[in-house]
TORKOL-4160 file (C-alpha; in steps of 0.2 Angstrom, whole numbers, padded with zeros to 4 digits, m for minus):
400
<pt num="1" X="m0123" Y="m0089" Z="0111"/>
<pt num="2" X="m0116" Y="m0103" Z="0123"/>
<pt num="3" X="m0124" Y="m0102" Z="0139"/>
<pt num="4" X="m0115" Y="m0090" Z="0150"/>
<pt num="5" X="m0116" Y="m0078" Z="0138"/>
<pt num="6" X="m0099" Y="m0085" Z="0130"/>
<pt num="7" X="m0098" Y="m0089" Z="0110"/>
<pt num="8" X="m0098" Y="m0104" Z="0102"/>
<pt num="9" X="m0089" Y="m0119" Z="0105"/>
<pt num="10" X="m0088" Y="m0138" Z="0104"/>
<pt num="11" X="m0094" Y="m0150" Z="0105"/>
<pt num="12" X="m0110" Y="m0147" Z="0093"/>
<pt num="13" X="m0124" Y="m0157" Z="0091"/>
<pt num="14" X="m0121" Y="m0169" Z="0075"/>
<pt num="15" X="m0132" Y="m0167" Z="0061"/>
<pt num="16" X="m0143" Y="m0183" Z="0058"/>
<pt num="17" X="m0144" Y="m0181" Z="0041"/>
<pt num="18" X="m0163" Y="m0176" Z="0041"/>
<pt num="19" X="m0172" Y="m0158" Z="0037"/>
<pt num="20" X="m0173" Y="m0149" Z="0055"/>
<pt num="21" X="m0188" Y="m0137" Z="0053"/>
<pt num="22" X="m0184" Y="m0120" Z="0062"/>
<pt num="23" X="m0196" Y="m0118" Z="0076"/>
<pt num="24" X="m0202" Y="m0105" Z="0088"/>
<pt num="25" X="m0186" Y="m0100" Z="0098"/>
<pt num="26" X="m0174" Y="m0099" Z="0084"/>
<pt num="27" X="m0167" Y="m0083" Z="0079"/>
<pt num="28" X="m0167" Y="m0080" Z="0059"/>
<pt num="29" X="m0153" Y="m0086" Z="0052"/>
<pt num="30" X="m0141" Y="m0072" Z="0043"/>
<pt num="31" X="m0125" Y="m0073" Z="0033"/>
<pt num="32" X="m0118" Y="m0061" Z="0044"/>
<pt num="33" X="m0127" Y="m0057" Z="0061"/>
<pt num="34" X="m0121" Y="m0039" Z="0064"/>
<pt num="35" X="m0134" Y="m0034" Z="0074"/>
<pt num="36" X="m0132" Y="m0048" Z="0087"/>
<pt num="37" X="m0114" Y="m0047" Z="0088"/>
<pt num="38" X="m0118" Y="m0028" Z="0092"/>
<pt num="39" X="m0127" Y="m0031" Z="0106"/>
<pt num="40" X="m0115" Y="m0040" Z="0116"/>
<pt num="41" X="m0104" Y="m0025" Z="0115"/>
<pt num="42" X="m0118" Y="m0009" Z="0114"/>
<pt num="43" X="m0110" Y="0000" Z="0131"/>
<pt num="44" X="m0091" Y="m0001" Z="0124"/>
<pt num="45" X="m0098" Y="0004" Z="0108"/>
<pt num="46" X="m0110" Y="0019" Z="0111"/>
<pt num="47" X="m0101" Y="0027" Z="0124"/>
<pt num="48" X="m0084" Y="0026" Z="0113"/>
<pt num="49" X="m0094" Y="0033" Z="0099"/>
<pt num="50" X="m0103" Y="0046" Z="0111"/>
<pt num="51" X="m0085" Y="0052" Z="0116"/>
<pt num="52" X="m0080" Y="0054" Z="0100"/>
<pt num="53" X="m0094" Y="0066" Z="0097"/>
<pt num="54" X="m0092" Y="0076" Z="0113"/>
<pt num="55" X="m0074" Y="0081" Z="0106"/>
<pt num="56" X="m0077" Y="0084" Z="0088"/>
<pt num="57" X="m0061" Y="0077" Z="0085"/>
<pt num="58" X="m0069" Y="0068" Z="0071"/>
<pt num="59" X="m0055" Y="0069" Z="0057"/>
<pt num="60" X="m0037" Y="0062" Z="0064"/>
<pt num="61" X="m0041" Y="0061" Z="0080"/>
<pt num="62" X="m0033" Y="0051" Z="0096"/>
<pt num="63" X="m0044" Y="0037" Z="0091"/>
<pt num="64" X="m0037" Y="0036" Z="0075"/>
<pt num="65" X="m0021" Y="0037" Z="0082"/>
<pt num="66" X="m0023" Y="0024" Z="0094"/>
<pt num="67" X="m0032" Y="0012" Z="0082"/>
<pt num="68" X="m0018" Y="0011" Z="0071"/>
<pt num="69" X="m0003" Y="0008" Z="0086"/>
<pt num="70" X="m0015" Y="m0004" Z="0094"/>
<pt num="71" X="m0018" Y="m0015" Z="0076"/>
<pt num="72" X="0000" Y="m0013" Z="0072"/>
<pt num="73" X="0005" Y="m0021" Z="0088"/>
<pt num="74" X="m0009" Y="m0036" Z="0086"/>
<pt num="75" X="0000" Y="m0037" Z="0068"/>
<pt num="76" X="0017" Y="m0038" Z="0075"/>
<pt num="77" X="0021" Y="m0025" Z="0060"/>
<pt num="78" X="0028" Y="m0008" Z="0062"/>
<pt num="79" X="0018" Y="0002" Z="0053"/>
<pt num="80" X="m0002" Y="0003" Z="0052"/>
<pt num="81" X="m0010" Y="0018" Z="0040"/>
<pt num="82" X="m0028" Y="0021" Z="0042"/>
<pt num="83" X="m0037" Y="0025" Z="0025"/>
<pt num="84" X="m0055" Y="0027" Z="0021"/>
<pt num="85" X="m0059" Y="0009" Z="0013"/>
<pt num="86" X="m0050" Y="m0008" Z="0007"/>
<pt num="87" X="m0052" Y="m0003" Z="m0010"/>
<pt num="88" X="m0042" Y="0015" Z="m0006"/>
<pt num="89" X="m0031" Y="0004" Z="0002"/>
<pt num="90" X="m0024" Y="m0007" Z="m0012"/>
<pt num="91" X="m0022" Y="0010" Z="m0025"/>
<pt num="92" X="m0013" Y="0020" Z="m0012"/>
<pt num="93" X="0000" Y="0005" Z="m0010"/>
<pt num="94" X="0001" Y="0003" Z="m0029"/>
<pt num="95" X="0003" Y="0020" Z="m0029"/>
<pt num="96" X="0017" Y="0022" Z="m0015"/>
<pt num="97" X="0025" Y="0009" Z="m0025"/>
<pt num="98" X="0028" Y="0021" Z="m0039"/>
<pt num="99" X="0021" Y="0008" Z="m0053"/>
<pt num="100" X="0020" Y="0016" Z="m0069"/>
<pt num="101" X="0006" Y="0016" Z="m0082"/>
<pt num="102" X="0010" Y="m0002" Z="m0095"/>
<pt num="103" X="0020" Y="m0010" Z="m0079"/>
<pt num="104" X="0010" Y="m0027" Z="m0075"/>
<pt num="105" X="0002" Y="m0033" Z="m0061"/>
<pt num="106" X="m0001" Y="m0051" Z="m0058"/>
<pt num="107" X="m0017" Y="m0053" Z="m0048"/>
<pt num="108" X="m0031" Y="m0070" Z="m0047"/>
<pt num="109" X="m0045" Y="m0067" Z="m0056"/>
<pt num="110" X="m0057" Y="m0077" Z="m0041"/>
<pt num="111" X="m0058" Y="m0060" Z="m0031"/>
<pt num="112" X="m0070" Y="m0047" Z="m0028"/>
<pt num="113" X="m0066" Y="m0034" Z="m0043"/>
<pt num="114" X="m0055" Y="m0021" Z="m0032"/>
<pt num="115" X="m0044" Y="m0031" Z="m0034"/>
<pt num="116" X="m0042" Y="m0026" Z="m0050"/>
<pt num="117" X="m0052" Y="m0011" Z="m0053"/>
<pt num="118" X="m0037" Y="m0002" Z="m0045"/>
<pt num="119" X="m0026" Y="m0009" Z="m0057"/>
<pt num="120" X="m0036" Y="m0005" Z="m0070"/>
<pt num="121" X="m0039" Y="0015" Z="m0065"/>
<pt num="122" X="m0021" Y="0016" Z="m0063"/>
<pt num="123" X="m0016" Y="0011" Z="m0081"/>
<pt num="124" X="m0008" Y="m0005" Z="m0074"/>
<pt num="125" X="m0012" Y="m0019" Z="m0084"/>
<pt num="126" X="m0019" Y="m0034" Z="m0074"/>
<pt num="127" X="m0013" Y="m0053" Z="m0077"/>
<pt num="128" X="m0024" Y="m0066" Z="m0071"/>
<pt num="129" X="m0018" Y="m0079" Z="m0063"/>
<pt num="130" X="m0024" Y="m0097" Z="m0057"/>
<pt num="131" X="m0029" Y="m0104" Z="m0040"/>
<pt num="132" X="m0028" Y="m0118" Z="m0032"/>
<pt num="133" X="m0045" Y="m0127" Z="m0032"/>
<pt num="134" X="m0044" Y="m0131" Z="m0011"/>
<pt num="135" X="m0037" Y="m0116" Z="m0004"/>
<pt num="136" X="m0045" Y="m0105" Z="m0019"/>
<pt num="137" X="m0029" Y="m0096" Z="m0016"/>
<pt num="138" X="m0017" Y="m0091" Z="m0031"/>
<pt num="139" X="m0006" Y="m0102" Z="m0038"/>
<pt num="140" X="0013" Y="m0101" Z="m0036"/>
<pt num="141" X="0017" Y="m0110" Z="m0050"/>
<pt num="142" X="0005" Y="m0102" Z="m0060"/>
<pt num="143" X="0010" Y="m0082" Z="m0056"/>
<pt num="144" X="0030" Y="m0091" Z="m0061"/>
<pt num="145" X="0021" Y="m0094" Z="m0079"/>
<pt num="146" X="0015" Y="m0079" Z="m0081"/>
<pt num="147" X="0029" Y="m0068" Z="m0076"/>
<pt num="148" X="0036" Y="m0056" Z="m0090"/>
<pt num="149" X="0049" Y="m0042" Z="m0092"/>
<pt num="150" X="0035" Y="m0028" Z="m0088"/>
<pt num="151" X="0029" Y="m0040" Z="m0072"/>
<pt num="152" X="0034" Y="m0025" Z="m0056"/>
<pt num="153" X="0021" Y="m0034" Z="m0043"/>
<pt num="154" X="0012" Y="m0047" Z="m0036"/>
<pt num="155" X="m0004" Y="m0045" Z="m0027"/>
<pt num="156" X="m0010" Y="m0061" Z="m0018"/>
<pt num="157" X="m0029" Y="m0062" Z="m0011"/>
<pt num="158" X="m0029" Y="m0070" Z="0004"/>
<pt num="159" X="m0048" Y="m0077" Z="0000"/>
<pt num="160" X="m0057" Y="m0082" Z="0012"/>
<pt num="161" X="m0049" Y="m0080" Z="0029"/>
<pt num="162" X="m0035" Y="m0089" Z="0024"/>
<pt num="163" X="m0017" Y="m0085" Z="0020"/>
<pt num="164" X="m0011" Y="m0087" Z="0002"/>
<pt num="165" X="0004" Y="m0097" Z="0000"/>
<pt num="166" X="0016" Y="m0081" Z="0005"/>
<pt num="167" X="0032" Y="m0093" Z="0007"/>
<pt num="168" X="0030" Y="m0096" Z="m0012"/>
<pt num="169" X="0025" Y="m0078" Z="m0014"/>
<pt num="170" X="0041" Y="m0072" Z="m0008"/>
<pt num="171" X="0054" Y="m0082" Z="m0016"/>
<pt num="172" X="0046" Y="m0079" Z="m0032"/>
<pt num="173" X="0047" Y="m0059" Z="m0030"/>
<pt num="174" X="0064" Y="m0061" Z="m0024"/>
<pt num="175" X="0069" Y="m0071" Z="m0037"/>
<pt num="176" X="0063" Y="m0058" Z="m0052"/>
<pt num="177" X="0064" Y="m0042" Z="m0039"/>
<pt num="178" X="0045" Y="m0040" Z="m0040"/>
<pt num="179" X="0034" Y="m0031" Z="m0025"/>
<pt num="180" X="0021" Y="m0040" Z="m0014"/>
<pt num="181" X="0005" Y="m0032" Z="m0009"/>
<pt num="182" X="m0005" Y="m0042" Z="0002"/>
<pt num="183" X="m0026" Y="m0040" Z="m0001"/>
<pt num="184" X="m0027" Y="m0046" Z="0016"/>
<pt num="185" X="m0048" Y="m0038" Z="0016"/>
<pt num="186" X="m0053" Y="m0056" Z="0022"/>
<pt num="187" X="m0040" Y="m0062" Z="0033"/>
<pt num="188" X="m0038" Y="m0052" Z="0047"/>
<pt num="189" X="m0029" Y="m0063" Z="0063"/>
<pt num="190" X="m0024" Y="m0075" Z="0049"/>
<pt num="191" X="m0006" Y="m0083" Z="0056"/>
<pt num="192" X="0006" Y="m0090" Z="0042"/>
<pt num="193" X="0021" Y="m0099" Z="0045"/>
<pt num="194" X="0036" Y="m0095" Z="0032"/>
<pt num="195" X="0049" Y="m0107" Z="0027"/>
<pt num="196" X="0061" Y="m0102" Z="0041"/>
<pt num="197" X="0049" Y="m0108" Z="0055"/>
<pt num="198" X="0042" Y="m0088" Z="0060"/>
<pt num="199" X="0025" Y="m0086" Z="0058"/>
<pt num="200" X="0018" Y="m0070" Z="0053"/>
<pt num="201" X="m0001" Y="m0061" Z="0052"/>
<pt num="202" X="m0007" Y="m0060" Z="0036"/>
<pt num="203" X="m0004" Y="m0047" Z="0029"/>
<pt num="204" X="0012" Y="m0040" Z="0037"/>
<pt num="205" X="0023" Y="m0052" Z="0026"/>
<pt num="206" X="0024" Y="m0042" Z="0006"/>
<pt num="207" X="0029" Y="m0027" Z="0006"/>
<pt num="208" X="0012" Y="m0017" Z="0009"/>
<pt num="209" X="m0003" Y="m0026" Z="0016"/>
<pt num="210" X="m0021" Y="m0020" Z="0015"/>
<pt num="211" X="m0037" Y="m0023" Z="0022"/>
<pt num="212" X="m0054" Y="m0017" Z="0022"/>
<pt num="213" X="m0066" Y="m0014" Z="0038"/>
<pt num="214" X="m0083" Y="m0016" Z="0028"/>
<pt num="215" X="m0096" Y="m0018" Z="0041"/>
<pt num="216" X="m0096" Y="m0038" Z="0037"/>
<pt num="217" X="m0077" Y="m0041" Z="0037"/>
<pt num="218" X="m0071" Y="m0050" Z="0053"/>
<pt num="219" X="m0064" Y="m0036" Z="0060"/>
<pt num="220" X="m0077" Y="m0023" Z="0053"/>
<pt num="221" X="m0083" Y="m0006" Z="0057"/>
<pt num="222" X="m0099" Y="0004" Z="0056"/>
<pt num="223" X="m0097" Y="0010" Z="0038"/>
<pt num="224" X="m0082" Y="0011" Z="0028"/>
<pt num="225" X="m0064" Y="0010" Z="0033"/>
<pt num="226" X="m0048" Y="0001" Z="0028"/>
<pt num="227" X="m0030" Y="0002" Z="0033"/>
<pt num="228" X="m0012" Y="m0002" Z="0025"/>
<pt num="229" X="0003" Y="m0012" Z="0032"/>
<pt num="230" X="0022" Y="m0011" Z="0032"/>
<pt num="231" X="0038" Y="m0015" Z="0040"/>
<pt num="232" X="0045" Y="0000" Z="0030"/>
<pt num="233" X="0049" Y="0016" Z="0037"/>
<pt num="234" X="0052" Y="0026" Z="0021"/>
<pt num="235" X="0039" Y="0017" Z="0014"/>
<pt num="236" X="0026" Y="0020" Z="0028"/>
<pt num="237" X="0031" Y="0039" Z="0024"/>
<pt num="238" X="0025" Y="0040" Z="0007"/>
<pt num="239" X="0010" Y="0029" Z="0011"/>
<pt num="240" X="0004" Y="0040" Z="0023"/>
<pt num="241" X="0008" Y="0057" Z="0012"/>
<pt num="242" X="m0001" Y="0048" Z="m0004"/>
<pt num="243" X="m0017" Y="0048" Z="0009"/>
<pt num="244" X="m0018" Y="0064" Z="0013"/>
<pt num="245" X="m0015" Y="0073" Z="m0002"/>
<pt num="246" X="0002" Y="0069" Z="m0006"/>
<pt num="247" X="0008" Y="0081" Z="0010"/>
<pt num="248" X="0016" Y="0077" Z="0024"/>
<pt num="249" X="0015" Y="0097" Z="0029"/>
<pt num="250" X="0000" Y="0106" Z="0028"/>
<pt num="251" X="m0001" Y="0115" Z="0009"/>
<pt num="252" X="0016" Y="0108" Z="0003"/>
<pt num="253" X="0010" Y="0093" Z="m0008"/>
<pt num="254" X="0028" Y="0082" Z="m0013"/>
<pt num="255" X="0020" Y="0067" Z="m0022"/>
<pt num="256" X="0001" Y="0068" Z="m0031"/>
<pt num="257" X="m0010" Y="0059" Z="m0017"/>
<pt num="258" X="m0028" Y="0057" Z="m0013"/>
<pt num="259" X="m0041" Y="0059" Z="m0001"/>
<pt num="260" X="m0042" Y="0045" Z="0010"/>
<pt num="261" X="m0043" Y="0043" Z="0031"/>
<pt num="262" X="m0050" Y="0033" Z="0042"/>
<pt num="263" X="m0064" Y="0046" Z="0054"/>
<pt num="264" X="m0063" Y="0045" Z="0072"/>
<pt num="265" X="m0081" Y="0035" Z="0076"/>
<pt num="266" X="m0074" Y="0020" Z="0065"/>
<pt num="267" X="m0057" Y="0020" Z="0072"/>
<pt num="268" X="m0067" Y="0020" Z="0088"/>
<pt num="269" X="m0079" Y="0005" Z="0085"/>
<pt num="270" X="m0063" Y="m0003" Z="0078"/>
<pt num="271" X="m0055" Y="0000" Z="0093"/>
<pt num="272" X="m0067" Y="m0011" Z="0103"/>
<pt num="273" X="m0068" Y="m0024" Z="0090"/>
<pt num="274" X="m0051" Y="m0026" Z="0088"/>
<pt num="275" X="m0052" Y="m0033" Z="0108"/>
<pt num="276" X="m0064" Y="m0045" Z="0103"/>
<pt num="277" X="m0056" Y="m0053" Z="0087"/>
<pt num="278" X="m0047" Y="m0067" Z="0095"/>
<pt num="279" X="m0065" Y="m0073" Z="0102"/>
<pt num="280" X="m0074" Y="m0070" Z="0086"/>
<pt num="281" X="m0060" Y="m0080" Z="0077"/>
<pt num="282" X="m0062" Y="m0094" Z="0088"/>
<pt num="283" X="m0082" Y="m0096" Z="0086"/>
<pt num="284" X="m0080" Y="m0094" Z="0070"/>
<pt num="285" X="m0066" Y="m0109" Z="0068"/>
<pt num="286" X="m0080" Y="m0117" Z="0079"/>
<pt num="287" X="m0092" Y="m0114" Z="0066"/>
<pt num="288" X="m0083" Y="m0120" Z="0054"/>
<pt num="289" X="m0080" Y="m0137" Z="0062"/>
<pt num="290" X="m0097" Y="m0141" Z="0064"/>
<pt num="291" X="m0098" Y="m0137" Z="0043"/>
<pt num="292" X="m0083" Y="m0149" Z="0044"/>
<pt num="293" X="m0091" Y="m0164" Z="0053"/>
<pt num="294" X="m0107" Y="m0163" Z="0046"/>
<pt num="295" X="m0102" Y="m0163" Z="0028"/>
<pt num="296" X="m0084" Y="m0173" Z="0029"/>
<pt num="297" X="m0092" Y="m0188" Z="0020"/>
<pt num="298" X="m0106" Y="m0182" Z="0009"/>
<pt num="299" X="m0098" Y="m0186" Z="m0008"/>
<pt num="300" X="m0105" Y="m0171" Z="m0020"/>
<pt num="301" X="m0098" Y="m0158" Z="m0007"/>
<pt num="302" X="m0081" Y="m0152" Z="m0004"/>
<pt num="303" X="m0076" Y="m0144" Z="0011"/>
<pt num="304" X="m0063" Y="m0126" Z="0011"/>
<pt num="305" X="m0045" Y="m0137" Z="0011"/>
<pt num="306" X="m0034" Y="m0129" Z="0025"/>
<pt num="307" X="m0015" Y="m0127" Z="0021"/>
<pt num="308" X="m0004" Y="m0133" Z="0034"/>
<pt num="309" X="0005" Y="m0118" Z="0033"/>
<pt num="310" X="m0009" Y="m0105" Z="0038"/>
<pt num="311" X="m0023" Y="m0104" Z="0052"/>
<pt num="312" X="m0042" Y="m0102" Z="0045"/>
<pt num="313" X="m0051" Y="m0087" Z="0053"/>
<pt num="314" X="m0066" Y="m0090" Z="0040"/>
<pt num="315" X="m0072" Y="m0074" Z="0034"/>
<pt num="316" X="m0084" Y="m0087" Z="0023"/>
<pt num="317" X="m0087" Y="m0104" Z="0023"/>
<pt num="318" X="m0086" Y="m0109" Z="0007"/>
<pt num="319" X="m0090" Y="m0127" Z="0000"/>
<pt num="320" X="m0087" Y="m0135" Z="m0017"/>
<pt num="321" X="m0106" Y="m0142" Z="m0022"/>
<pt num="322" X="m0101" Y="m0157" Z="m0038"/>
<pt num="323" X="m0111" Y="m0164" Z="m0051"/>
<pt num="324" X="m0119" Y="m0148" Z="m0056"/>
<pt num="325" X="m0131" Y="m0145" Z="m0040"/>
<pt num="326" X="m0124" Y="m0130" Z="m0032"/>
<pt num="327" X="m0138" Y="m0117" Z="m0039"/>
<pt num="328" X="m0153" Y="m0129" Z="m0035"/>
<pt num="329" X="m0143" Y="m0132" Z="m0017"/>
<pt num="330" X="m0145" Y="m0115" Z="m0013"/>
<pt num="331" X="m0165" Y="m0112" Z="m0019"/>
<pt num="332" X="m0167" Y="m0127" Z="m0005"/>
<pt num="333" X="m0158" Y="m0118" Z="0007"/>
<pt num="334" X="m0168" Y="m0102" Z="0004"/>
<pt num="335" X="m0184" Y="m0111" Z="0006"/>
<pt num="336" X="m0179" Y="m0118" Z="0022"/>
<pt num="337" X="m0174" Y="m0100" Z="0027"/>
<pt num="338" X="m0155" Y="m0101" Z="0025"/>
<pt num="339" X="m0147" Y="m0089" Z="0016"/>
<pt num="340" X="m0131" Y="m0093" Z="0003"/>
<pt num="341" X="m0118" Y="m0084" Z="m0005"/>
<pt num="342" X="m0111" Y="m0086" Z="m0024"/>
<pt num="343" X="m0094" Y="m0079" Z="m0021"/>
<pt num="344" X="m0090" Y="m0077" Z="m0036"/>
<pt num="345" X="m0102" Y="m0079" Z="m0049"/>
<pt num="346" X="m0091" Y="m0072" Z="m0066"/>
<pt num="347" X="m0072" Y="m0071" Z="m0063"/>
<pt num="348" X="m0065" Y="m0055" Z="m0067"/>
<pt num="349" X="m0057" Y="m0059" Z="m0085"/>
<pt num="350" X="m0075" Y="m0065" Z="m0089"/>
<pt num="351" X="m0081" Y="m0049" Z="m0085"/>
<pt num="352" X="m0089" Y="m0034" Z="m0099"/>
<pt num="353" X="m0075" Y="m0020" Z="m0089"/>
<pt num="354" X="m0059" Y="m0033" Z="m0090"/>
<pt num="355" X="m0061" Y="m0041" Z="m0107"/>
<pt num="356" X="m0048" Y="m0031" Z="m0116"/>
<pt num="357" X="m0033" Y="m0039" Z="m0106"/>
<pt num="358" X="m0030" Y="m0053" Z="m0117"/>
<pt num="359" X="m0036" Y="m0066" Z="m0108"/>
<pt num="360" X="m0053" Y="m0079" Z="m0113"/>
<pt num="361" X="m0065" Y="m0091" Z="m0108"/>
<pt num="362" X="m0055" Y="m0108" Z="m0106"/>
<pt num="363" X="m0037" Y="m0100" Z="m0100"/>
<pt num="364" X="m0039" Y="m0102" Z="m0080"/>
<pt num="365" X="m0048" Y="m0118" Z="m0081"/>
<pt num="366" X="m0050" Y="m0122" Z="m0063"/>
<pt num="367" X="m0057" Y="m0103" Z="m0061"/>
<pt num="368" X="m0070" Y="m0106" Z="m0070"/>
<pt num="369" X="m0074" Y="m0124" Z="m0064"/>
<pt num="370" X="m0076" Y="m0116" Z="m0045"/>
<pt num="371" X="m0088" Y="m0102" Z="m0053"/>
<pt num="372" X="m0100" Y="m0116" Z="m0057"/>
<pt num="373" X="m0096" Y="m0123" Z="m0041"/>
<pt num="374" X="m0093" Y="m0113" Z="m0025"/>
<pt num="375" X="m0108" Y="m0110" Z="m0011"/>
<pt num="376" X="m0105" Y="m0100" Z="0006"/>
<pt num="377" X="m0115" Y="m0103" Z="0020"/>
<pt num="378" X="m0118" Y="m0094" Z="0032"/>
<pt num="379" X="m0103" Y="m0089" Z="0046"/>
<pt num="380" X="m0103" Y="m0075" Z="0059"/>
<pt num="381" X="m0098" Y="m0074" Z="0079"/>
<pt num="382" X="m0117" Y="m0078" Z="0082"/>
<pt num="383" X="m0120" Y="m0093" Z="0075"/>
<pt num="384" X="m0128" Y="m0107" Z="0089"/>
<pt num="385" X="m0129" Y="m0124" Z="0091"/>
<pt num="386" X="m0149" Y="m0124" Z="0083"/>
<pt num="387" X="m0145" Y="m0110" Z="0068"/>
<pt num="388" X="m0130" Y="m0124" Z="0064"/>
<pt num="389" X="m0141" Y="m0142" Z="0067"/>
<pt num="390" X="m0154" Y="m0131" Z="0055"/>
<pt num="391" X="m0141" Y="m0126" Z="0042"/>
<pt num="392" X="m0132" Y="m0144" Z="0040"/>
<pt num="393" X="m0145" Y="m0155" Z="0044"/>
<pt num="394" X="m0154" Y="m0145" Z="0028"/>
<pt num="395" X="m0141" Y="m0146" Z="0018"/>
<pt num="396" X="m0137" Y="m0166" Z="0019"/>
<pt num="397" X="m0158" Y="m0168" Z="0018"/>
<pt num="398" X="m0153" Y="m0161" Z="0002"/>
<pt num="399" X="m0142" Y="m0175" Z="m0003"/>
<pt num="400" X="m0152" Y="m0192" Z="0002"/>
């Protein structure tokens, strides 16, 4: 924390290039330091919370309510539909979009596996596609190739915290009158600018968005929750009688739906939260341009390539390590009490519960070059100037 009690900004101190041993007064470094981001905002949080208990309006309550006008407008979309997680989130849009068991779904197999586990339970059949090895966002030219007669939609990831080329996206759904759904779970506050010059959150550009609010997401509650997107009114309709049962009147089910809302205490937390994202994005950009400086010109790492057409909101940093050093990168991090993330170790059509789709080992080349190569440090609101001189400083010790 900056002094004043402010987050993070610049300038930082510039990593020497030398081992920097953690001393006495610095705080253990996490991936993700909920605690201390809690404690900055404890009053807001428990007394919303507390509220939330004295009116027992735990299912549906005014906070749900409120939560979801007040993300909708931070969106700029017309429509936002609490559910119960991100993973409810992408199946309840799949099935709103009335896809039909055989129809196919192109999605990138570098993505965490709800991506396509939803597919999968609902008899969809998954297509892999590439991704472009800087952005690690799925490859335009790649979902062209792989489009068929039984192609109904397109599911791009924005990975990362930054937005997937949606521009591309869009022309190519229009072009083959394909749907979009946007797994926006790691790119909340992510603004995009489309060919016409409008920019756009992520996530409000297909024709559904999702998102999760996993404790650890940028915009993240106290358990689970997620939410769904869209600019459609009819749509928005069925989204929201699919989540609750298929009814939109108590006891008259019209379409088969689930069970899946948002409660009350996590729309409240979220609430608050949704206050503070601007200023969490922007310590974590901060964040990230420390990474940046530090490791610009150390020649076996690669740092996340930013596409002119999106902002970065950095759910992860995440490097490219060369030459075959990631893993023994990491174990000298971990000794120097840095934690790291491998995400993600097996892409999904490498994967035992995906191997039946057709597709092997050697068909998404660059896929399975950045399994072998990609290493996320640690990136949170709390990050300070000594956690990061510790971080990078270790990491170019690593290299001399």
């Amino acid at each position: 924390m900056a002094p004043g009690g402010g987050y993070l900004r610049p300038p930082f101190p510039q990593a020497d290039g030398t081992a920097r041993p953690m001393t006495a007064t610095m705080k253990p470094i996490q991936m993700v330091d909920l605690v201390g981001q809690y404690e900055k905002i404890q009053e807001e949080v428990d007394r919303a919370i507390l509220d939330v208990v004295r009116s027992s309006a735990f299912i549906n309550g005014p906070e749900v309510k409120d939560f979801e006008q007040e993300l909708a407008a931070y969106l700029g979309v017309k429509h936002a539909i609490g559910c119960a997680n991100g993973t409810d989130a992408l199946q309840i849009a799949m099935m709103a979009l009335d896809l039909q068991p055989g129809d196919e779904v192109i999605t990138p197999s570098f993505t965490f596996v709800a991506t396509v586990e939803v597919v999968a339970l609902l008899g969809l059949k998954p297509i892999f596609a590439e991704v472009l090895p800087g952005t690690f966002n799925m490859d335009p030219d790649d979902v062209r190739r792989k489009i068929t007669p039984r192609t109904k939609a397109i599911v791009p990831v924005h990975l990362f915290g930054q937005t997937a080329d949606m521009g591309a996206m869009m022309a190519i759904a229009r072009e083959h009158g394909l749907k979009v759904i946007e797994d926006n779970c790691q790119a909340v506050g992510s603004d995009y600018t489309l060919p016409d010059g409008s920019v756009r959150k992520a996530g409000t550009i297909g024709d559904i968005g999702t998102t999760s609010f996993f404790p650890s997401k940028n915009l993240g509650c106290y358990g689970d929750g997620g939410a769904i997107f869209t600019n459609d009114d009819e749509l928005a309709k069925r989204l929201r009688q699919v989540c609750n049962h298929g009814s939109e009147v108590r006891y008259y089910h019209d379409v088969v739906g689930v069970n899946s809302r948002l409660d009350s205490i996590q729309a409240a937390v979220l609430r608050i939260k949704l206050r503070h994202l601007d200023a969490y994005i922007q310590a974590r950009q901060a964040a990230a341009a420390a990474y940046d400086e530090a490791f610009a010109r150390v020649p076996q790492l690669r740092i996340p390539e930013r596409d002119p057409k999106s902002t970065h909101v950095f759910h992860q940093y995440t490097l490219r390590v060369l030459d075959g050093r990631r893993d023994a990168l990491r174990e000298h991090l971990q000794q120097a009490g840095i934690p790291a993330m491998i995400y993600y170790p097996v892409p999904l059509h490498l994967q035992k519960a995906y191997e039946g789709y057709g597709i092997r080992r050697g068909d998404l080349p660059v896929t399975e070059e950045l399994m072998e190569q990609v290493l996320s440090l640690p990136m949170s609101t709390e990050l300070d100037h000594e956690q990061l001189a510790h971080i990078t400083g270790t990491v170019k010790a690593f290299f001399q």
